[in-house]
N, C-alpha and C positions, 0 to 999 in steps of 0.2 A: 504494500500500500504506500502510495505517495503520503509526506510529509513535508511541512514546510520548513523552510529553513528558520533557526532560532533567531539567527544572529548576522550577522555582516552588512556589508553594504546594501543588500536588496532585500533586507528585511523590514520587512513590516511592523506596527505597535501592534501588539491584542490589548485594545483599548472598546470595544464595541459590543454593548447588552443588549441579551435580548431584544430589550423594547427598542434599543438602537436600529437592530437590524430589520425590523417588523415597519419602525417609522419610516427606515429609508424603501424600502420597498412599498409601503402604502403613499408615502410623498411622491416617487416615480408614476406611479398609480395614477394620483387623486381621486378622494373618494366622490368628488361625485364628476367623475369623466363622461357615465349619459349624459348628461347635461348637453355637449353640441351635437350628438347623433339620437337625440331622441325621435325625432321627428322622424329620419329617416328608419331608423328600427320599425317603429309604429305604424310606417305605410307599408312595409313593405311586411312582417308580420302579420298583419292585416289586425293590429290592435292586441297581440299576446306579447307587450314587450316584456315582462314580467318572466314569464315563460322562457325566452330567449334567451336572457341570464342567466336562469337558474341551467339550461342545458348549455350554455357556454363556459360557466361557470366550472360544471363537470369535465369538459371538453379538454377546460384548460389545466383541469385536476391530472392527466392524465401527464403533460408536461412537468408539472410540479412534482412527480411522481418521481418524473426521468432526474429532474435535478437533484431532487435529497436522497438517491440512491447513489448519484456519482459526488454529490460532497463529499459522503463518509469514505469514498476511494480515494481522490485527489481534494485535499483540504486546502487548497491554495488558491491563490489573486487569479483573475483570468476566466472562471467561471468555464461558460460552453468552451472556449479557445483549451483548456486543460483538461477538460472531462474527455471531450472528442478524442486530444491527441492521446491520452492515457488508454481509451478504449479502442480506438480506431487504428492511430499508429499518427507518425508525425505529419503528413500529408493531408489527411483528412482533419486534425487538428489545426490546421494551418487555413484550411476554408473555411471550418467555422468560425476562429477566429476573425477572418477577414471578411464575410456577410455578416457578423455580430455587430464589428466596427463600426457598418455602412449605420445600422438602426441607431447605434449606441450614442452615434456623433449627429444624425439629422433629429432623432424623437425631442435632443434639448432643444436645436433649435426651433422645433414648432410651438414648442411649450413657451421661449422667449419668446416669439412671436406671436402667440394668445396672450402673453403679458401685456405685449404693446399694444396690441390692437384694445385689449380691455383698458388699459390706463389713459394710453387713447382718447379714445370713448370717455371718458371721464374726465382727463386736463387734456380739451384740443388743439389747446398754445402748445400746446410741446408736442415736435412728431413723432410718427409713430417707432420710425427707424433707434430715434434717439431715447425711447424708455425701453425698446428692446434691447438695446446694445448697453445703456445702464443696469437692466436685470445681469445680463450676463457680466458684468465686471464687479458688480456685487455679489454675486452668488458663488464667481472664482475664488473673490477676498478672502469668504469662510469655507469655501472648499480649503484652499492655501492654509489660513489657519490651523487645521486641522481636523480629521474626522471626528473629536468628539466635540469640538465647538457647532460645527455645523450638522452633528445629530440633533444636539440640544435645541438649536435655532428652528432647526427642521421640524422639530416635537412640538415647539410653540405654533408652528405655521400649522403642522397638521390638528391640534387640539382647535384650531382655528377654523379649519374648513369643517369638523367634524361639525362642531359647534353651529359654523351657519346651515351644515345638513339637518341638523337637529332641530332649528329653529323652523325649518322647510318643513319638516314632518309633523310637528305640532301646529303647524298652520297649515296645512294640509288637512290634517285631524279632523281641525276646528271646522274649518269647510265643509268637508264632510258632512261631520255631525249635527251641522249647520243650515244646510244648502242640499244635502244629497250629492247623491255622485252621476256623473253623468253617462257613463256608462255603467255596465252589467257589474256585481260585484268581483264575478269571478272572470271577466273577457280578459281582463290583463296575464290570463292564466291560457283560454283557454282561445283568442278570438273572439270579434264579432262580424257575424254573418257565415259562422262554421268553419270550425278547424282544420288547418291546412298545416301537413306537415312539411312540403318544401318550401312553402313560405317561410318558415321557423328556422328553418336549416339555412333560407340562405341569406336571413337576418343574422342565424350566429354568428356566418362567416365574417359578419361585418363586427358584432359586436364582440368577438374574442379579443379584436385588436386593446378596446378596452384596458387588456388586463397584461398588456405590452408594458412590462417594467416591473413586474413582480419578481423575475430571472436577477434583477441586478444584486440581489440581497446576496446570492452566489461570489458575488465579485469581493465581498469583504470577507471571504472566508480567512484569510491570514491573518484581520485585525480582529477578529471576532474571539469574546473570554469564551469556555465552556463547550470547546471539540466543535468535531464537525457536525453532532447532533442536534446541538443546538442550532447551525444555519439552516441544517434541514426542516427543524419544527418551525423555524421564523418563517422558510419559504410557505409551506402549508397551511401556516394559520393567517400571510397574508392573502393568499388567496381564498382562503374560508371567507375573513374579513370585508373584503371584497367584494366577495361574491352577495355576503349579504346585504350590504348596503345599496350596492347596485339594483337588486331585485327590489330591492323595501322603498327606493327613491323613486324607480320607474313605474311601479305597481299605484303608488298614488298619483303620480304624473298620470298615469295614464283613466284614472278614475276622475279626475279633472277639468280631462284636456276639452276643449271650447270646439275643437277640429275633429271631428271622426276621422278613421286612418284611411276610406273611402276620400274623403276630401284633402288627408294631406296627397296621398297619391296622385290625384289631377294637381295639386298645387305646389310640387316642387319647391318654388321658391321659398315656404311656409316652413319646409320641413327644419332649415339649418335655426330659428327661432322658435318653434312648438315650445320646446319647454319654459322659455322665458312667457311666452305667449300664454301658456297652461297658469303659470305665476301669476303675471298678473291679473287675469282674468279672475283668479278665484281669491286670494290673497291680498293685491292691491302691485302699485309699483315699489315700494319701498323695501321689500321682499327683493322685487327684481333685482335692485340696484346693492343690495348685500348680497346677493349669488354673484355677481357682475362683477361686482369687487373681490369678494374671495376667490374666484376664481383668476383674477389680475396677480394677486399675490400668490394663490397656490399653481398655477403654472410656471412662475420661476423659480421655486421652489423642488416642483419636478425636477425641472430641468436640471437643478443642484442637483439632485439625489443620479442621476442621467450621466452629467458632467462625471461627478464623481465616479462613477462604475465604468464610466469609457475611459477613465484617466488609469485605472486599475486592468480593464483589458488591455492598454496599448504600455504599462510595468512588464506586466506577465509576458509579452509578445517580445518584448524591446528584451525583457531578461533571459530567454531561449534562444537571441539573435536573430529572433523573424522581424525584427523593429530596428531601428538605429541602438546603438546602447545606452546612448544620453536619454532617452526616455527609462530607462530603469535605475534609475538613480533616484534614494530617498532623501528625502531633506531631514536633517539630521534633528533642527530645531521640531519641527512639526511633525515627522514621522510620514506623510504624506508624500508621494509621489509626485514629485514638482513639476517638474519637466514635461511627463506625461500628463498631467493635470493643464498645465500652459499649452501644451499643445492641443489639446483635445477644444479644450476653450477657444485660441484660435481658430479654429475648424469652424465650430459650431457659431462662433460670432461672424463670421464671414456669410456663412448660409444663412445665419438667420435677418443680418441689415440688409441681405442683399432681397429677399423674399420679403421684408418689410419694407423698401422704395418700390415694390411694383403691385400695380393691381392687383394681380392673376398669383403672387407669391405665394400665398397659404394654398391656393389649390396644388399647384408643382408642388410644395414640401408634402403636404399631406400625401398624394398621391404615391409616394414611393419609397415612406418611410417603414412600413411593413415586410416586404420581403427579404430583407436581411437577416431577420430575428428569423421570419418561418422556415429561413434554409439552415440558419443554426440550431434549431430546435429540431427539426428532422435529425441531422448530425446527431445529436444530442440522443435523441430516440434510439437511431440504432447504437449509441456506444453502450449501454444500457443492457441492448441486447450481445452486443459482444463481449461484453465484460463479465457478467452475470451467466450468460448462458453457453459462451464458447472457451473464454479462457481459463477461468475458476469451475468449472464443471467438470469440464475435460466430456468423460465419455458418460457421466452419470444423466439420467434424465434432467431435462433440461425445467425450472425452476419457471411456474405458471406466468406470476407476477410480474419475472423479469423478463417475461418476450409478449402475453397479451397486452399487457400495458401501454409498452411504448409501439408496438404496434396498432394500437386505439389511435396513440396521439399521433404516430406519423400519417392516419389515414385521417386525420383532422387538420395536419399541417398541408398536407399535397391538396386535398379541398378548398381550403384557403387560398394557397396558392393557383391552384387554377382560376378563382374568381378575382385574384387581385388586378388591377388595372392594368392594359398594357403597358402604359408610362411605368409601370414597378418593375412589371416583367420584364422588361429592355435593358434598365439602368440596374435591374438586378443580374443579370445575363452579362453586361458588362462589366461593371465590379467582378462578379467571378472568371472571368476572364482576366483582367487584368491581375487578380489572384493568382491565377492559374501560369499566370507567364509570371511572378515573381516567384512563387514557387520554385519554378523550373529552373530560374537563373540562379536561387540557393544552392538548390539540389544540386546542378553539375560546377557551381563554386564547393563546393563540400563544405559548408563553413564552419569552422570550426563553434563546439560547444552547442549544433543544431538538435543532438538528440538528448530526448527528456530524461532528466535524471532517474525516475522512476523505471527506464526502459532499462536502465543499466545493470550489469550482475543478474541478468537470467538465465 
């Protein structure tokens, strides 16, 4: 079994509690992410978005699965880029890592980018480019600082949006029990106008993306107190977490909502506002404008928890020499991975001011942030299955768990992936190619120090 290094130059602090790892992976999250694809769930579900959740929820149970089984193998920085190479061999380690990257580095930037446009929207003397590109230089600060200052920070922003979901559900309640509900009690479960199951299915498709950033808790496995079992339980219970919130938010949204899913479906344009629309129609604006805002705040905040975990895949990558080696270098003061953190940030502030001076930005980023996570989580799947079922087996039968499982999720991952947009599909095609030739130029360099330590003395 892999283990991390104690000590030296690339090591890491274990400075990060449970509730640490649980915050940064529900902060990547944000708990209430329906919020801008309600609309579009709801027409296209035909009104079960409730339902939708709860079977994407499972969906994504299935990946969550694949990761707290390769924690406890490879406990170290790097996440999917370490599990793959550990299970797969250094090659296939080397793709996942490098489709990981692509998500790792754009998901912050959308997240800044929902910053701006929210803050925006609220102070319109300042544009939009310049509260985005201020999120991202303040969110670096307390990344740089340290991981435990900006768990801490992170823990206040998240008690914060939890708080304004809370405030949402009890006025939601009140409505309710006030007003009645405007649809059925149970359509949010079941449809209305009769239940469709390929509607539901290819609702999920859209709304697993959702729960994109639940994986990054993997990424702190070296600074994390209390083994690798403990990253695995923080993976699970946040997507438990999740999972509930997301159904308990949507399931009232959808009892609500002023627009039947019949009419967001002719009305397209309706769909990206339904839920603020659902707000204030039953609640008032005041309501709006405190979802509006904490979602201003809790998108750079993601994109912290984002930044951080891509700064921690491009250590890991840089420390195996598939990176320059100036990225695996730790800051001695802060324990934090600088360099890798400063670059990642570069990255991501370049995508995101540049998608913030154009129109059409939020659509191109959105569009093509997804399939880098769903080709690393395939990876992911089968190392699961080779680790478990081919190399630690040997010839004994082969162990139920550890091949239907990830089996489930790679037939939820290629699903996904055949419905994502072509814009993903192209610029995911090329990323792996452009992989695929850097690859080849390590491989026939032979570069020294390329194979994983774990592969050594077999």
């Amino acid at each position: 079994m892999a283990t991390p290094p104690t000590g030296g130059r690339d090591a890491l602090r274990r400075t990060l509690s449970f509730r640490d790892l649980v915050v940064y992976g529900l902060l990547f999250i944000a708990p209430m992410a329906p919020v801008g694809i309600f609309g579009t769930l709801d027409a296209t579900s035909h009104g079960a978005v409730a339902l939708v959740y709860l079977v994407a929820t499972v969906a994504m149970a299935f990946t969550a699965f694949s990761y707290a089984q390769m924690v406890r193998v490879a406990p170290r920085a790097g996440s999917v880029y370490t599990y793959a190479r550990v299970g797969l061999g250094d090659g296939p380690g080397f793709v996942a890592g490098w489709m990981a990257m692509l998500d790792y580095l754009l998901i912050p930037a959308v997240a800044y980018l929902f910053s701006g446009i929210a803050m925006h929207a609220l102070v319109p003397a300042v544009p939009q480019w310049v509260w985005t590109a201020l999120a991202v230089v303040v969110t670096t600060g307390l990344n740089l600082w340290g991981v435990r200052t900006a768990a801490a920070v992170g823990f206040l922003v998240l008690i914060m949006e939890i708080a304004v979901l809370l405030v949402f559900v009890v006025a939601a309640s009140v409505a309710l029990a006030t007003d009645g509900a405007r649809r059925g009690w149970l359509s949010p479960l079941s449809g209305e106008g009769g239940f469709s199951a390929g509607a539901v299915l290819t609702a999920v498709s859209v709304a697993v993306l959702s729960y994109l950033g639940f994986d990054a808790i993997a990424a702190f496995a070296e600074e994390a107190t209390g083994g690798s079992a403990r990253v695995a339980r923080a993976v699970l219970t946040c997507l438990a977490a999740a999972g509930v919130l997301f159904v308990l938010q949507t399931y009232l949204a959808s009892l609500l909502a002023p627009m039947s899913p019949a009419e967001l479906a002719a009305k397209p344009g309706s769909q990206g506002s339904a839920f603020y629309d659902t707000v204030d129609a039953s609640t008032g604006t005041w309501l709006h404008d405190l979802v509006a805002a904490s979602k201003a705040i809790g998108a750079a905040f993601a994109a912290l928890a984002g930044q951080a975990a891509a700064g921690r895949l491009l250590f890991a990558m840089a420390r195996d020499r598939r990176l320059p080696p100036l990225l695996a270098k730790v800051d001695r003061g802060s324990g934090v991975p600088r360099p890798a953190l400063l670059g990642a940030a570069a990255v991501t502030l370049v995508a995101a001011v540049w998608a913030a001076r154009r129109d059409d930005g939020l659509d191109r980023l959105v569009s093509v942030v997804d399939v880098g996570a769903l080709v690393a989580f395939g990876l992911l799947h089968l190392s699961v299955i080779s680790w478990f079922a081919v190399r630690k087996q040997g010839g004994r039968p082969r162990p139920v768990r550890h091949v239907v499982v990830p089996l489930l999720g790679l037939a939820v991952v290629i699903a996904v992936l055949v419905k994502a947009s072509a814009a993903a599909q192209i610029v995911g095609g090329v990323w792996l190619a452009v992989g695929l030739a850097v690859l080849g130029a390590q491989t026939l360099r032979r570069v020294p120090g390329w194979r994983h330590p774990v592969h050594r003395g077999r």
